[in-house]
Structures are given as structure tokens and as C-alpha cells.
N, C-alpha and C positions, 0 to 999 in steps of 0.2 A: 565486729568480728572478735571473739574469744582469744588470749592470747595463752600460750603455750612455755610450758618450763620445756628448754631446750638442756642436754648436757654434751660436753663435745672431750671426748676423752685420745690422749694421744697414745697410739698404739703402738710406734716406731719413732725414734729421733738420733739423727744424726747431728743436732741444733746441740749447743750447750747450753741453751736458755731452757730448752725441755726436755724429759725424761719420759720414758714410758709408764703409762698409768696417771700422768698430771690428767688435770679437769677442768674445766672450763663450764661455769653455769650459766645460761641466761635465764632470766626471773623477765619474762615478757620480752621486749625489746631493750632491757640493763642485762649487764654484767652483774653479776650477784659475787663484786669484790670479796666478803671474805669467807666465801665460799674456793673461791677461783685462781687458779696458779696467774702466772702473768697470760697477758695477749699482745703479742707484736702486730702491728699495723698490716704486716705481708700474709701473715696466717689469716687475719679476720679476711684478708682479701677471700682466699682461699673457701673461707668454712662460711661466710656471710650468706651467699644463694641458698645450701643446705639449714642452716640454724635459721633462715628469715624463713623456706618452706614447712620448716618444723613449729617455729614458731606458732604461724599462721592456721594450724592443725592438719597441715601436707603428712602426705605416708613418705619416709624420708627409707630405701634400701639401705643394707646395711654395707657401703660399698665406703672403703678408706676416701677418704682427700686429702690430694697432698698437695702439700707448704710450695708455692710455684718460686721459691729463693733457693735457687740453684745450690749445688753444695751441700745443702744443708737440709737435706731429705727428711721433712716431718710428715707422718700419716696419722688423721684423724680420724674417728669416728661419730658422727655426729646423732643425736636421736633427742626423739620427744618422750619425756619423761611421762607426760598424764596420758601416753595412749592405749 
């Protein structure tokens, strides 16, 4: 199975670790490091089912995901770059 550039872009944050308009790349199943703002373990939670169906070459809506770390309200966008 062919794998897929995924980009996961933040479109609202209440987080002080993220900003609106940070990015987040995956290059197949990596992190495309200096491409990519950081990733905390609670968001990948989050964006992982979306970026692994995108990955995989899934039709991914264009429907926010949000950071389930209470407080601290972060909404993502996730999409496949090659479709």
C-alpha cells in the first residue's frame, strides 16, 4: 500500500505550545522534523486515526480535531497533501 504526505495544520489554540497556522508534516508514517512545529503526545493522540486514514490514501473531511487536554482547546485540520 502507497503511502501518503499527510499535513496537519492548527487552526485555533488556546495551548501556549501552539499557535494558529503552526504545521505539522508527516512524510509517510515520520514526522518530517524540520518541516514541523513541535507535537505533544496528547494531540498525536488526537490527529493519529485522521493522519494514519490520510496517510493510507483515506478521503479525510475537512472537519476540525480537537486536542482532547482539557483547558487547553486546540483544533486541527488534517489533509492529504498528494490527492
Amino acid at each position: 500500500m502507497e503511502d501518503h504526505k499527510v499535513r496537519v495544520r492548527v487552526l485555533e489554540s488556546g495551548c501556549p505550545r501552539y499557535h494558529a497556522g503552526d504545521e505539522i508534516y508527516f512524510d509517510g508514517a515520520f514526522i518530517d522534523k524540520e518541516k514541523s512545529a513541535a507535537l505533544c503526545m496528547v494531540a498525536l493522540s488526537a490527529i493519529y486515526p485522521f493522519a494514519y486514514a490520510a496517510r493510507r490514501g483515506g478521503s479525510v473531511k475537512p472537519t476540525p480535531v480537537q486536542c482532547p487536554d482539557c483547558g487547553e482547546c486546540v483544533k486541527f485540520q488534517v489533509e492529504r497533501l498528494d490527492s
